[in-house]
C-alpha positions as CSV (number, residue, x, y, z in Angstrom):
1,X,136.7,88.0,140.9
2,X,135.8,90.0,137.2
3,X,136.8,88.5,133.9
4,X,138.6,90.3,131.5
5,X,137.6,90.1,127.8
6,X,140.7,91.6,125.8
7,X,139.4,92.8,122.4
8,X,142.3,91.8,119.7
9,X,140.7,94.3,116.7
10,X,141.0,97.8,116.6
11,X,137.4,99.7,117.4
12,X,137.8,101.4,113.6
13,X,138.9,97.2,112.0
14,X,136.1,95.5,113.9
15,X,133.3,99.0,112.9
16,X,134.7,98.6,109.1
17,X,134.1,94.5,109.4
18,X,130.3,95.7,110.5
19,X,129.5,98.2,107.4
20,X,130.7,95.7,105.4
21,X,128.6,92.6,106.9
22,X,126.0,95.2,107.0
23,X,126.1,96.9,103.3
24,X,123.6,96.7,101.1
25,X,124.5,96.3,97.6
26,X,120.8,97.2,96.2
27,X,118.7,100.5,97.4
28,X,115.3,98.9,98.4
29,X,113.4,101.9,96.5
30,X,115.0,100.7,92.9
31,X,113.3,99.8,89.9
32,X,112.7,95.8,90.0
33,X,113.3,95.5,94.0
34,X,110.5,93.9,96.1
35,X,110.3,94.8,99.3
36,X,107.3,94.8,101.9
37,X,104.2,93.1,103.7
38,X,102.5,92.1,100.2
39,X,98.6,92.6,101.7
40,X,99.9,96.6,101.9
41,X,101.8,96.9,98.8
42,X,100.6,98.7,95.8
43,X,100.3,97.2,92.6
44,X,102.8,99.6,91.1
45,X,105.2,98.1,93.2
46,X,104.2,94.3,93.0
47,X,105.4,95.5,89.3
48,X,108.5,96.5,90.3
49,X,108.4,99.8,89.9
50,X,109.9,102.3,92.6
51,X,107.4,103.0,95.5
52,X,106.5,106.3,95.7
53,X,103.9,108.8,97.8
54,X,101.4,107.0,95.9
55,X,102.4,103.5,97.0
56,X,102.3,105.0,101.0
57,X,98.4,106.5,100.2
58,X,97.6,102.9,99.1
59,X,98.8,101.4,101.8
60,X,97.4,103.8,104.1
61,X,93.9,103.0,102.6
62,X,94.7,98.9,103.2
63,X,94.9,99.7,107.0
64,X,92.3,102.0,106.7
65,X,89.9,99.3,105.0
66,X,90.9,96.8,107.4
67,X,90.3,99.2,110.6
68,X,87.0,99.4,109.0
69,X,85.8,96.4,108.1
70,X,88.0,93.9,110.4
71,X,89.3,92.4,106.8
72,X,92.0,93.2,104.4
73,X,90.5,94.2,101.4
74,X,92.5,91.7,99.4
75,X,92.6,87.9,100.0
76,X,94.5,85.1,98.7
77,X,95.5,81.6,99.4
78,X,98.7,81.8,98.3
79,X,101.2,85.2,97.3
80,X,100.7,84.7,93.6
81,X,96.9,84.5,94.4
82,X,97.0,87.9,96.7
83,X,99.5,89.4,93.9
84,X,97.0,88.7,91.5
85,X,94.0,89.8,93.3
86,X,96.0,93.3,94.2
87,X,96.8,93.7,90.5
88,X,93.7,92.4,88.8
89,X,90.3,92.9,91.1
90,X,88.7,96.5,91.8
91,X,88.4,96.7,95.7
92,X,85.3,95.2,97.4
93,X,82.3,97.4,98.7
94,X,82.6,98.8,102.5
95,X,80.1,97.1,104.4
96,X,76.7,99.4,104.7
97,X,77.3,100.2,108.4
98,X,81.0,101.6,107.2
99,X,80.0,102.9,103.8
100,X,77.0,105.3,106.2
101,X,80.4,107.1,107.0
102,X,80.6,108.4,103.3
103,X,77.2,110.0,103.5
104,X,78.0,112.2,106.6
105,X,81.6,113.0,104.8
106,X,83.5,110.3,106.3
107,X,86.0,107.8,105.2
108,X,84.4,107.6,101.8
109,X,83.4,104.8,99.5
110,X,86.4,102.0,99.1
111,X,87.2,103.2,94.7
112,X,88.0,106.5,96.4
113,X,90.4,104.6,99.3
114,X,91.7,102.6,96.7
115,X,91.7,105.5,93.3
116,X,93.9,104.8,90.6
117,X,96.4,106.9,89.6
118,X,97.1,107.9,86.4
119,X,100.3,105.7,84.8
């Protein structure tokens, strides 16, 4: 013996009720939104400005440090403290059995990972 489940709402009601649970009313890339996994995020962006290809190349040398070394290149007890330390401190020296890498034309040293851009 089935069951029958009767749905009372129209399919086009009940898919309008779902964009509008659904709708965002901010764009994640705009000036002043925060979004991400803060070890990875850039510090133009932990200043709210919009992410860009330069944000994904920074993040891209997080993972790259941290495949690496083992260790994110970052640390901090707390957000604020890992905020800070993203912002204020120039990234730590590759360990000598990583940084052999750079000599052979490799990876490369972790200021070139982690270059500032121009602002």
């Amino acid at each position: 013996m089935g069951v029958a489940v009767s749905n009372c709402l129209p399919k086009r009601q009940l898919a309008r009720d779902v964009a509008e649970a659904t709708r965002s009313l901010a764009s994640l890339s705009e000036e002043g939104v925060i979004a991400g996994t803060l070890p990875y995020m850039a510090p133009e962006v932990l200043r709210g400005q919009p992410a860009d290809a330069g944000s994904d190349l920074w993040a891209l040398g997080v993972v790259l440090h941290e495949m690496a070394t083992g260790e994110l290149p970052f640390r901090g007890q707390s957000g604020f403290e890992l905020s800070s330390a993203i912002l204020r401190d120039p990234p730590p020296p590759l360990p000598a059995h990583v940084g052999a890498a750079s000599d052979s034309g490799g990876i490369g040293s972790a200021s070139a990972i982690f270059a500032t851009r121009e602002e």
